[in-house]
Rosetta silent file (secondary structure, phi, psi, omega in degrees, C-alpha in Angstrom):
SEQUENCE: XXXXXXXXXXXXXXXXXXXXXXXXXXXXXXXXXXXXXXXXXXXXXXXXXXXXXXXXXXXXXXXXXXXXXXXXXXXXXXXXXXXXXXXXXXXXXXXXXXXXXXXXXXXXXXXXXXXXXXXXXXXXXXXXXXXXXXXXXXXXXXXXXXXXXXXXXXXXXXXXXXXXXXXXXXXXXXXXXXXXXXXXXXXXXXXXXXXXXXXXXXXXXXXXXXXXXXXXXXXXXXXXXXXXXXXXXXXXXXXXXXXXXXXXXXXXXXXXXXXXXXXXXXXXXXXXXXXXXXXXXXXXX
SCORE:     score description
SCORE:     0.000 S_00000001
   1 L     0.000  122.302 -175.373  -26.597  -16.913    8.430 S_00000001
   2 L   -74.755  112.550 -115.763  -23.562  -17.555    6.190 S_00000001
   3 L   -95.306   -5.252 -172.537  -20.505  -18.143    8.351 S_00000001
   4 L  -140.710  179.243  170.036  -17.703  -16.372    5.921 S_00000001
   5 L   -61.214  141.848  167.296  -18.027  -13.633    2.832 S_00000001
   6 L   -57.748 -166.664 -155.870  -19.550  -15.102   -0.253 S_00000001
   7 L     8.509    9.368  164.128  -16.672  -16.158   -2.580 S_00000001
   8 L   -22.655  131.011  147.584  -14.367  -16.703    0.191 S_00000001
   9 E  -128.331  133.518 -177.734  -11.811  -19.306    0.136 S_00000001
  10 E   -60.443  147.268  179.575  -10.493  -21.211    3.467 S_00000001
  11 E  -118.198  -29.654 -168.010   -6.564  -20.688    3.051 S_00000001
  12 E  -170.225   91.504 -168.760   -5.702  -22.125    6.681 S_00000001
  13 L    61.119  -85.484 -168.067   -7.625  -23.324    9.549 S_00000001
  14 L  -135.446   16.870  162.426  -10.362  -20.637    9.856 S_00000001
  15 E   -94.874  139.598 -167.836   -8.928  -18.028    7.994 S_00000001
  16 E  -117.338  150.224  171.975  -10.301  -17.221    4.983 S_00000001
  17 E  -106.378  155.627  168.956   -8.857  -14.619    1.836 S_00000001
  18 E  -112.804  130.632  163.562  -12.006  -12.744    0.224 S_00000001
  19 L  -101.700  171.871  173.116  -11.168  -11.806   -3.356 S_00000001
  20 L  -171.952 -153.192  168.548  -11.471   -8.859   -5.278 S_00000001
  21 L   -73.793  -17.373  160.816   -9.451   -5.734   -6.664 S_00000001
  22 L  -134.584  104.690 -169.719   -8.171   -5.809   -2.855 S_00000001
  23 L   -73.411  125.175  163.928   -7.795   -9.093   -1.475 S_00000001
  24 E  -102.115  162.881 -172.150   -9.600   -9.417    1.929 S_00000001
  25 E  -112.369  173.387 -164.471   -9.104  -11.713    4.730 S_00000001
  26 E  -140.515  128.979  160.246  -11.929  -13.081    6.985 S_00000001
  27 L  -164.978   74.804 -171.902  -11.655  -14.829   10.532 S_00000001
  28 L    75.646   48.170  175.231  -14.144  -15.581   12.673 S_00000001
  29 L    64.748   20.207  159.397  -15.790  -11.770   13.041 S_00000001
  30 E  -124.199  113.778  178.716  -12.518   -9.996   11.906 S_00000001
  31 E   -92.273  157.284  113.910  -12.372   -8.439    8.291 S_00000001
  32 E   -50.691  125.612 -175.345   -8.816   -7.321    7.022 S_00000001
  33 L    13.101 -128.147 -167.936   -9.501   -4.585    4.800 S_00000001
  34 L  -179.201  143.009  150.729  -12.759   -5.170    2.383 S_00000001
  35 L   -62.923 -162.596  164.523  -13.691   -5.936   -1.557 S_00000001
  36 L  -100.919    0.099 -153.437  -15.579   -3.507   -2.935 S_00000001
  37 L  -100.043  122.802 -158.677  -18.379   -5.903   -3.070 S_00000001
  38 H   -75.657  -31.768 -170.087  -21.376   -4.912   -0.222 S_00000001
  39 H   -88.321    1.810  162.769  -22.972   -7.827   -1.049 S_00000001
  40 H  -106.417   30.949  158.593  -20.627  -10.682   -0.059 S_00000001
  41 L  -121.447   -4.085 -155.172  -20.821   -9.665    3.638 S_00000001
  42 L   -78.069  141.670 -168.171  -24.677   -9.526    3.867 S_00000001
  43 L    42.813    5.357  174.163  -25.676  -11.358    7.101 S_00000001
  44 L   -72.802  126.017  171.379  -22.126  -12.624    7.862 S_00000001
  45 L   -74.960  131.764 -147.481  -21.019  -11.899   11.074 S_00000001
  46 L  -155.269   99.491 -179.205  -18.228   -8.860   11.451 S_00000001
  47 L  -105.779  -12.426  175.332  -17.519   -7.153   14.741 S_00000001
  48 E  -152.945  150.227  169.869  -14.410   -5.630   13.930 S_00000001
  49 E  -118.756  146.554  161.739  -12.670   -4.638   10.387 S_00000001
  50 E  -104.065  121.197 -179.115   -8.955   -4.116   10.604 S_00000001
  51 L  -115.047  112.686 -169.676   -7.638   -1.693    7.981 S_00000001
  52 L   -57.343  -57.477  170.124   -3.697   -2.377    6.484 S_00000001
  53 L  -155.571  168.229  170.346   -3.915    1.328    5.384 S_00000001
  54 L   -74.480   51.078  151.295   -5.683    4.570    4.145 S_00000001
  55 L   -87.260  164.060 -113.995   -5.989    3.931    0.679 S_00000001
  56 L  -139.361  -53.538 -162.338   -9.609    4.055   -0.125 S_00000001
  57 L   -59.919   11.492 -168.364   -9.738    0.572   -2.607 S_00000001
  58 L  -100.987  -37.516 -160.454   -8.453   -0.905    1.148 S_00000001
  59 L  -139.192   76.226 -169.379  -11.627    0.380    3.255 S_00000001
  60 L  -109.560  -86.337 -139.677  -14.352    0.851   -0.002 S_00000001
  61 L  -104.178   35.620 -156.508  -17.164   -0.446    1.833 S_00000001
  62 H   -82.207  -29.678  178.691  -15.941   -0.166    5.602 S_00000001
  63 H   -70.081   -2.999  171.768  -18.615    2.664    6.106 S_00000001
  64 H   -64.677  -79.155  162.281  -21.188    0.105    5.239 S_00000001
  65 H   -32.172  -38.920  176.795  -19.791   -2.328    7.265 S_00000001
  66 L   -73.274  -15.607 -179.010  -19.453   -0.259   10.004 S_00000001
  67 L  -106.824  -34.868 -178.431  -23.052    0.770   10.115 S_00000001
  68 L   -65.668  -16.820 -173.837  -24.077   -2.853    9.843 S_00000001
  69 L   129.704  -26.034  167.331  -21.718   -2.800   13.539 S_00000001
  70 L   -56.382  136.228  170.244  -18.402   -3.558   12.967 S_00000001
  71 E   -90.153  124.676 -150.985  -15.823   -1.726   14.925 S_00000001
  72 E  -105.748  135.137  168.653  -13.330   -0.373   12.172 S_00000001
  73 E  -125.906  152.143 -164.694   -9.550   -0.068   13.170 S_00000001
  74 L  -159.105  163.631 -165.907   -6.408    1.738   11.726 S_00000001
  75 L   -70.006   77.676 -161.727   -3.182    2.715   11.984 S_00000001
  76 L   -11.797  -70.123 -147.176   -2.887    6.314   14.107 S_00000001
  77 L   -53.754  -18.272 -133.062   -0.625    7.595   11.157 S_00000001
  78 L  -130.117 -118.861 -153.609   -3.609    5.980    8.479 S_00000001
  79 L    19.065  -70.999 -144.722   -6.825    6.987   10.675 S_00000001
  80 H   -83.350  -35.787  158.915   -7.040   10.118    9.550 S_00000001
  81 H   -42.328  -57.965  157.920   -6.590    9.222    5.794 S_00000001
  82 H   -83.135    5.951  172.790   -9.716    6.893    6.281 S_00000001
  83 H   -79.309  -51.341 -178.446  -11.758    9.376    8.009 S_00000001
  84 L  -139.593   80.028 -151.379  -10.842   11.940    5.261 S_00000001
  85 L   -84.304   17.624  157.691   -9.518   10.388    2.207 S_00000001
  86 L   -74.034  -22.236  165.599   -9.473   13.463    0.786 S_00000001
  87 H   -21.125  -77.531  163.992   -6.514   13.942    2.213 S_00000001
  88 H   -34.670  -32.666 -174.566   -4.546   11.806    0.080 S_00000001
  89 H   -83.467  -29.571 -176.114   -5.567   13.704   -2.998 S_00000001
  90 H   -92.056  -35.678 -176.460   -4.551   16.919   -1.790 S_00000001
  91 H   -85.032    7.323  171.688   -1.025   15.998   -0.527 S_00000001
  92 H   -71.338  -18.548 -150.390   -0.576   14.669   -3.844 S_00000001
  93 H  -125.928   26.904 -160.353   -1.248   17.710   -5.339 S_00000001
  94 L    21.689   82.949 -167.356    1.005   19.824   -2.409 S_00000001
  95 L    -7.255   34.465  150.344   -2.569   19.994   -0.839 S_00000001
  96 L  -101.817  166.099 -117.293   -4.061   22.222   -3.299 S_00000001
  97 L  -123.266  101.193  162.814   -7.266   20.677   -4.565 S_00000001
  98 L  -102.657  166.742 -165.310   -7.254   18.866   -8.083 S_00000001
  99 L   -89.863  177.724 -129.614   -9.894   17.992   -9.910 S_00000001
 100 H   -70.436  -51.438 -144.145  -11.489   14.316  -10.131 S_00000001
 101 H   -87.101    7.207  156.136   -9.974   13.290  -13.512 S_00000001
 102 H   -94.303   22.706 -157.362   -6.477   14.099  -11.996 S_00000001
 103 L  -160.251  122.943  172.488   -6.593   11.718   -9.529 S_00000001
 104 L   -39.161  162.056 -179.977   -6.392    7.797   -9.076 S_00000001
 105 L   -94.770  -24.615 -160.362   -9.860    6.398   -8.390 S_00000001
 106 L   -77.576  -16.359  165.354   -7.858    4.328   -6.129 S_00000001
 107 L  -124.396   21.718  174.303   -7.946    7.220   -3.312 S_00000001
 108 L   -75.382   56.434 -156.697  -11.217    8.265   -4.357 S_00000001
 109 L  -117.134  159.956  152.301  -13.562    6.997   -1.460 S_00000001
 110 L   -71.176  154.807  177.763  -16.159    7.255    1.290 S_00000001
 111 L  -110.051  171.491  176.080  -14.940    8.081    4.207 S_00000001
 112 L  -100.522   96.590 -158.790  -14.982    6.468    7.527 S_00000001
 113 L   -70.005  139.086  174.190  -14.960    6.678   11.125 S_00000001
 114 L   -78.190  142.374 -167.317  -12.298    5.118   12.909 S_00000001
 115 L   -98.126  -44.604 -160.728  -12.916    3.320   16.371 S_00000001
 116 E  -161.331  155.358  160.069   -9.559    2.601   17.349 S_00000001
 117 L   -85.538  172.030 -178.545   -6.467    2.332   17.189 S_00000001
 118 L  -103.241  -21.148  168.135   -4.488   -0.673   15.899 S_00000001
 119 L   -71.918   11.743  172.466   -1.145    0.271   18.586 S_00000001
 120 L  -117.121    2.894 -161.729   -3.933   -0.629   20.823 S_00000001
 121 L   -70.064  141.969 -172.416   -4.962   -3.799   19.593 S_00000001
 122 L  -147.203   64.739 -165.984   -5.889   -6.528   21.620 S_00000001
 123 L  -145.534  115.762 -125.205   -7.176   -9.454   19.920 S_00000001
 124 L   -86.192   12.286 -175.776   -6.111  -12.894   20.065 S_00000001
 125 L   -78.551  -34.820  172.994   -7.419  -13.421   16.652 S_00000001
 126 E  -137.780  129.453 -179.841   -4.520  -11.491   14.979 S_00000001
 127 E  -111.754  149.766 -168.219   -1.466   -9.442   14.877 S_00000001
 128 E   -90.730  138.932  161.423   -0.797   -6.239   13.228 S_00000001
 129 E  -121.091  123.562  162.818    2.359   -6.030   12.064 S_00000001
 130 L   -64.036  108.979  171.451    4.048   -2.562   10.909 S_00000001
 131 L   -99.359   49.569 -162.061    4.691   -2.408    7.540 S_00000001
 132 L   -75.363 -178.942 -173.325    5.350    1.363    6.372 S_00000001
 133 L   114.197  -15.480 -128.026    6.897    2.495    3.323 S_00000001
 134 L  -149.354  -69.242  146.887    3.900    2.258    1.246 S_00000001
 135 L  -169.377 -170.189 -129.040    2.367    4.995    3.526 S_00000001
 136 L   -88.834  -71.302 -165.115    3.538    5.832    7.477 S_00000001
 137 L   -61.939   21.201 -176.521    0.837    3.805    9.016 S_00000001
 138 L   -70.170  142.741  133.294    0.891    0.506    6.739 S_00000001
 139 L  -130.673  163.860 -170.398    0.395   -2.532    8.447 S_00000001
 140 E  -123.311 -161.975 -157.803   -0.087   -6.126    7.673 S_00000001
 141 E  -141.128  119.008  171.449   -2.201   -9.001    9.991 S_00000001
 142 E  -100.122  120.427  175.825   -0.518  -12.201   11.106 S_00000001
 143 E   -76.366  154.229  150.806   -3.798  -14.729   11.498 S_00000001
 144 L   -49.965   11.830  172.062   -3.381  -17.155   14.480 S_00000001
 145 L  -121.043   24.744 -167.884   -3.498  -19.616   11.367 S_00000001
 146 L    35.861   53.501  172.200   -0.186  -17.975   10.195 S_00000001
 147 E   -89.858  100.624  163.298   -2.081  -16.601    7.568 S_00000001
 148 E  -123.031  141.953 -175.254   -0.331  -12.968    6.641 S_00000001
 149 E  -105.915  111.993 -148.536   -1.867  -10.751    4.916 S_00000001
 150 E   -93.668  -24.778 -155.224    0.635   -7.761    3.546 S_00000001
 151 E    32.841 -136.242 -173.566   -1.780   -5.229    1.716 S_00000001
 152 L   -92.556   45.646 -170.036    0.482   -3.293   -0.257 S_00000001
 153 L   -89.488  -45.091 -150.940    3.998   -3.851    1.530 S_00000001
 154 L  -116.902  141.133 -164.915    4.598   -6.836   -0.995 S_00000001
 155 L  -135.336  125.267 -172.512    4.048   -6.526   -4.865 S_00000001
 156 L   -76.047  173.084  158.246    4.381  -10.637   -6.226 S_00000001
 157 L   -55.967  -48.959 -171.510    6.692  -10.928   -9.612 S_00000001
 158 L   -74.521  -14.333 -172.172    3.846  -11.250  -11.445 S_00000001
 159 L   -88.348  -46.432 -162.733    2.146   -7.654  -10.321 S_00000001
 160 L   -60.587  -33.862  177.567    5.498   -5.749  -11.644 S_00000001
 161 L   -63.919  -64.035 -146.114    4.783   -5.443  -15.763 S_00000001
 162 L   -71.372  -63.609 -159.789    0.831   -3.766  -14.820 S_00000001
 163 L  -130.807   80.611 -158.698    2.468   -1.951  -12.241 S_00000001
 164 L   -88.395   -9.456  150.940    6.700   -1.308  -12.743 S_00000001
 165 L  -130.064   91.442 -149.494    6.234    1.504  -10.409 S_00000001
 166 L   -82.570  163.425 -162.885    4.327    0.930   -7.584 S_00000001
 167 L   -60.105  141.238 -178.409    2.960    3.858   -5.437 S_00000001
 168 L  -160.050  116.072  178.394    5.721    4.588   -2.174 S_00000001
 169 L   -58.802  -36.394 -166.482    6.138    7.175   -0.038 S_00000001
 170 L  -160.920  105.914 -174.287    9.536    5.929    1.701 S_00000001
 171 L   -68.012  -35.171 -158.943   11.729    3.342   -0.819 S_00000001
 172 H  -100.282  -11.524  141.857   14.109    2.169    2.547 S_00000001
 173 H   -90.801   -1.133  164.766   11.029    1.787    4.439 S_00000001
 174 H   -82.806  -37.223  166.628    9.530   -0.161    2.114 S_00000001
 175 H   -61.360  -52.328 -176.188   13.010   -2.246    1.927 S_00000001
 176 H   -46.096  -53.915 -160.015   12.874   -2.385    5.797 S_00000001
 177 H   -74.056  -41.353 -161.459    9.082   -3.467    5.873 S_00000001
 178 H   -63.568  -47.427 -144.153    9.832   -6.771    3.122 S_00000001
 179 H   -75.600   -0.938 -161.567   12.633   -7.640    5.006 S_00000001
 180 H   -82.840  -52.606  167.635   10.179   -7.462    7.895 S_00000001
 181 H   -58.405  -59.342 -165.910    7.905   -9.934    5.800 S_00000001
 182 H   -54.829  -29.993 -158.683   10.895  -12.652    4.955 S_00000001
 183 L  -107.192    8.206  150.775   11.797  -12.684    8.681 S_00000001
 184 L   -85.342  114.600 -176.541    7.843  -13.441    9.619 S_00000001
 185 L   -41.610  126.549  164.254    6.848  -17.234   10.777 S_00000001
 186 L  -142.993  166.026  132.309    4.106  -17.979    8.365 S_00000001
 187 L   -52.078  -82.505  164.790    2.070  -20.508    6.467 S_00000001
 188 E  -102.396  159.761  174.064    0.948  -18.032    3.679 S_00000001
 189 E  -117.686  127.073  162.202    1.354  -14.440    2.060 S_00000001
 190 E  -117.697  123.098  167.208   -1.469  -12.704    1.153 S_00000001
 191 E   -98.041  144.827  177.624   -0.970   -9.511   -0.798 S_00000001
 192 L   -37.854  -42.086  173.940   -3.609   -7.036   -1.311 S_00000001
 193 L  -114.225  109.533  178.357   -3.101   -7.489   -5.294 S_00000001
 194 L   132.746 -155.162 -178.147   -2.149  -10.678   -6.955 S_00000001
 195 L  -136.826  142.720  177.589   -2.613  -14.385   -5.016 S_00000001
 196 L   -36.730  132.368  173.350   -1.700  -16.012   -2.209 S_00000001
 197 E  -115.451 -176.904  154.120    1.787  -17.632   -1.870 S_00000001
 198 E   -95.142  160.816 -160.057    3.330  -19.928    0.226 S_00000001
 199 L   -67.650  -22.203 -179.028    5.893  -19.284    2.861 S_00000001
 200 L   -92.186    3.448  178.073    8.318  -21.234    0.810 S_00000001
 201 L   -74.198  -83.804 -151.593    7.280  -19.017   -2.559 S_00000001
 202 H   -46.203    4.555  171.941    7.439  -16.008   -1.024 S_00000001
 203 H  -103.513    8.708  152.888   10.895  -15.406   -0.351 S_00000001
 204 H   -75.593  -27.859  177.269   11.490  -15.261   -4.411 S_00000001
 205 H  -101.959  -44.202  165.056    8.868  -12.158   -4.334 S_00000001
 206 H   -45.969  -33.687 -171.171   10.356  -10.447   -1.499 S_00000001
 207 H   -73.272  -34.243 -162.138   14.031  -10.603   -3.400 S_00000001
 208 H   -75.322  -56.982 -177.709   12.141   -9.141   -6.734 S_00000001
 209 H   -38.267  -60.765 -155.457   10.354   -6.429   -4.608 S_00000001
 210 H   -70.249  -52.790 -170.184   13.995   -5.655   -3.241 S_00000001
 211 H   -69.297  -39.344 -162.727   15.781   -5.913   -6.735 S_00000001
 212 H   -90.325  -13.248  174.474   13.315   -3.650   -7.958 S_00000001
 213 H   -63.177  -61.200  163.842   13.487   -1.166   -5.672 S_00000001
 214 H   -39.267  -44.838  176.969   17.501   -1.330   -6.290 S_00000001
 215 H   -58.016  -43.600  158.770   16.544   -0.830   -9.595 S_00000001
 216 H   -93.947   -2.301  161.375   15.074    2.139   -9.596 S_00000001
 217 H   -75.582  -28.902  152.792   17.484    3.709   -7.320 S_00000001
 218 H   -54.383  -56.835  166.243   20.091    2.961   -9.780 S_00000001
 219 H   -46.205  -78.574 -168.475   17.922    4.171  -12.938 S_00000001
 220 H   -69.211  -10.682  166.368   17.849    7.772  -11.067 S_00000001
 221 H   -73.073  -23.798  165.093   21.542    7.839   -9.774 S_00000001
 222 H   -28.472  -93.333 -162.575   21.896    6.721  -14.000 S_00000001
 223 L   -49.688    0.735 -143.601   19.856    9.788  -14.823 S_00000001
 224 L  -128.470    0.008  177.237   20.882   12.528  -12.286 S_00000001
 225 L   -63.947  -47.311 -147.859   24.728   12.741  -13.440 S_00000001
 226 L  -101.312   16.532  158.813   24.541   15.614  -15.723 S_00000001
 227 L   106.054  126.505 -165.557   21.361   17.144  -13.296 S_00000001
 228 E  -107.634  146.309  161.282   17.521   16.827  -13.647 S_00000001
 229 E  -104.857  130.222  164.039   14.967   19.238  -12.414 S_00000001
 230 H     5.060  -54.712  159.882   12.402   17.360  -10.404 S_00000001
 231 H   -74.724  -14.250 -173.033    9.700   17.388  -13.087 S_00000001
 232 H   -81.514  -14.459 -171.159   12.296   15.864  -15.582 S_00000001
 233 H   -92.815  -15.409  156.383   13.561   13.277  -13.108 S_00000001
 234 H   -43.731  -65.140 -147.888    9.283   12.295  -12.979 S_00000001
 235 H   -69.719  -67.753 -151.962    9.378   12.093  -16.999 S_00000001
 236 H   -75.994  -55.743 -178.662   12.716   10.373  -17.136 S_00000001
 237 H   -63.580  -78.656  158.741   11.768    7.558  -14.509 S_00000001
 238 H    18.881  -79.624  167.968    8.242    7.585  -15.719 S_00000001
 239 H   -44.922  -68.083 -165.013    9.389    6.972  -19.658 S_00000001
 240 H   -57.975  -53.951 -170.231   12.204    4.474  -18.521 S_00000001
 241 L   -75.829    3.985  170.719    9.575    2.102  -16.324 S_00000001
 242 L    93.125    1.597 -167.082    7.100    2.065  -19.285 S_00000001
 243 L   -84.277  164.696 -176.302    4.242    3.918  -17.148 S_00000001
 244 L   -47.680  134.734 -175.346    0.930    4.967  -18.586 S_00000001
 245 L  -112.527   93.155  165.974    0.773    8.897  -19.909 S_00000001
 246 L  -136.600  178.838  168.448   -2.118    9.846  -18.247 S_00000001
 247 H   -65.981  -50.604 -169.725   -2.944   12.201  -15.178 S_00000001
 248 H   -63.847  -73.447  170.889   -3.533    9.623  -12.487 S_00000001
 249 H   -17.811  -63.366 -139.882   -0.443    7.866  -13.567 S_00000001
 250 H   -85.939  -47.814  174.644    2.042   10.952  -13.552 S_00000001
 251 H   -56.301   -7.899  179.102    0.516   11.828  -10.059 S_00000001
 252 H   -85.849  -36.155 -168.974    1.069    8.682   -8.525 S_00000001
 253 H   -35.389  -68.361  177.835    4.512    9.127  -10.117 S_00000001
 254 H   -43.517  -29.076 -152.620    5.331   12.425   -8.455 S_00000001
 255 H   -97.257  -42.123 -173.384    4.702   11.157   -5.051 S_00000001
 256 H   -47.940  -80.038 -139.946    6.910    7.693   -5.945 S_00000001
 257 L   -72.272  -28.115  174.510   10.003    9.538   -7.672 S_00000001
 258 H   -75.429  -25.103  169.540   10.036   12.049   -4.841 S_00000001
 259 H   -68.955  -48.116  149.482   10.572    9.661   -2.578 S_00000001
 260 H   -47.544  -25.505 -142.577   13.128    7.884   -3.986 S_00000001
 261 H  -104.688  -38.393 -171.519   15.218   11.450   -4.619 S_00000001
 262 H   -68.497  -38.155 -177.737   14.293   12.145   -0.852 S_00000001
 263 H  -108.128   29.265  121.740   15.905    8.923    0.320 S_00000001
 264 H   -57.953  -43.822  177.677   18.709    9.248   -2.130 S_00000001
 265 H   -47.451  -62.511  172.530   19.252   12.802   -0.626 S_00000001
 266 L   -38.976  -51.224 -163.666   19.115   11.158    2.960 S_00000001
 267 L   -83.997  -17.545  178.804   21.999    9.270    2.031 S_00000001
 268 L    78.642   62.735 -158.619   24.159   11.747    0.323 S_00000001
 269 L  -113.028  -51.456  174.960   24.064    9.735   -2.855 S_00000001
 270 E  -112.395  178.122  175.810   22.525   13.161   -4.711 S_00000001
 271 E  -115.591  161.991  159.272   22.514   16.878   -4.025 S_00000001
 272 E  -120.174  147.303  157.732   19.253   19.642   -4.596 S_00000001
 273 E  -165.692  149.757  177.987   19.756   23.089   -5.626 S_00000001
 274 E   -90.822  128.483  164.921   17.873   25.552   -7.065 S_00000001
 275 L  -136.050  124.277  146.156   18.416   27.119  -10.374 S_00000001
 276 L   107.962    5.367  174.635   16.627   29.756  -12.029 S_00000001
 277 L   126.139   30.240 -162.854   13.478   29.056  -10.168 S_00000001
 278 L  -140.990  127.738 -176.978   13.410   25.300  -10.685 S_00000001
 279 E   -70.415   94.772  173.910   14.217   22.595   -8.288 S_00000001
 280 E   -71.014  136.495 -170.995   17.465   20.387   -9.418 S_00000001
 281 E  -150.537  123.750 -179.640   18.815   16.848   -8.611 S_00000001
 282 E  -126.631  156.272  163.739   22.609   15.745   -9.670 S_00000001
 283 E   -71.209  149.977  157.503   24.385   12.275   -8.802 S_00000001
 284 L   -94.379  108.691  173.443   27.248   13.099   -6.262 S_00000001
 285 L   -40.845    0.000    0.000   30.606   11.564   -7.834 S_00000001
């Protein structure tokens, strides 16, 4: 029986990262999210999966896993998300129902049952740490080998041209959550996308995550002087960061750009009003 996933590599005492399109971690009969790949867990022993959040490329094979025995855990806010990851698609879409080719593949999934919660957890193997901003229920996993693993809280330097806007729900919980990483004792950072750094690296990718985030709250106070309507202030960030003009793109977009304008709003940085049937966003002087 093989004692870790195939392609595995030890990063720190017995923790292992498994790679893929979502790097998973391994430790001693606790997965961290999952590859997509079914076949680098066969006969490895796995009694519980821990899931950072309900994005689907996070928990792609967890119903596998889970039938093989493993008890799968999430995030109350996230549970529901991996149960029924249709979810995601529909509040994207102000939960009416779009069709496939409007929609990342990236929340496209089986779904899963959940066992537990992770505000219950009680396992000396690991600790969840909250990381929201990304979505409500993100968390990341401190190993007892001060291995942490981030999922999508942390985007490296090197991640930002492929992806200049990554997907976010809540920009100053996402600021909140990094600053959450820089102030955790580690060895290593593992992010979901990208490669492991080291604890002294990784406070160079937390400032860029941070800058960029600055960045685009700047870009839309920029664009929002002489007043945007909502789809224009999509287009106009959209256009400025370089993103892809496709469907999946502009929908990931919508949920991103809204977020920012929501916690700009929060702050009294812009105003909304409606004119002529169309939703509006100005800079506040």
């Amino acid at each position: 029986m093989p004692e870790y996933p195939e392609n595995a590599t030890r990063l720190a005492g017995d923790t292992y990262v498994v790679p893929g399109l979502t790097n998973a971690g391994y430790l001693d009969g606790l997965g961290i999210d999952t590859t997509g790949d079914e076949e680098a867990y066969v006969g490895v022993p796995l009694d519980t999966l821990a899931i950072t959040h309900g994005h689907a490329d996070h928990f792609s094979i967890a119903h596998v896993l889970r039938d093989a025995g493993a008890r799968v855990l999430a995030a109350r806010d996230d549970a529901a998300l991996v149960e029924n990851p249709d979810i995601n698609i529909r509040g994207m879409f102000s939960w009416a129902k779009p069709s496939d080719e409007m929609t990342t593949r990236l929340f496209r999934g089986v779904p899963c049952a959940v066992d537990g919660y992770l505000e219950d957890w009680d396992d000396a193997r690991a600790t969840p740490i909250a990381l929201p901003g990304h979505t409500l229920g993100h968390h990341g996993f401190l190993t007892r080998d001060g291995v942490l693993f981030t999922g999508d809280a942390l985007y490296l330097s090197d991640l930002w041209q492929q992806h200049p806007l990554p997907y976010a729900i809540d920009p100053g919980m996402v600021a909140a959550s990094l600053g959450t990483i820089a102030a955790t004792g580690c060895e290593w950072v593992v992010p979901a996308h990208g490669r492991p750094v080291t604890r002294d690296e990784a406070p160079r990718h937390v400032d860029f995550h941070l800058g960029q985030v600055k960045a685009i709250e700047t870009l839309l106070l920029e664009g929002l002087r002489d007043g945007l309507t909502t789809e224009q202030a999509v287009a106009f960030v959209s256009e400025r960061r370089g993103l892809a003009e496709n469907a999946a793109a502009y929908w990931l977009a919508v949920t991103t750009v809204k977020g920012y304008l929501g916690e700009l709003l929060g702050r009294g940085a812009i105003e909304f009003y409606v004119h002529e049937h169309a939703g509006w966003w100005r800079t506040l002087a």
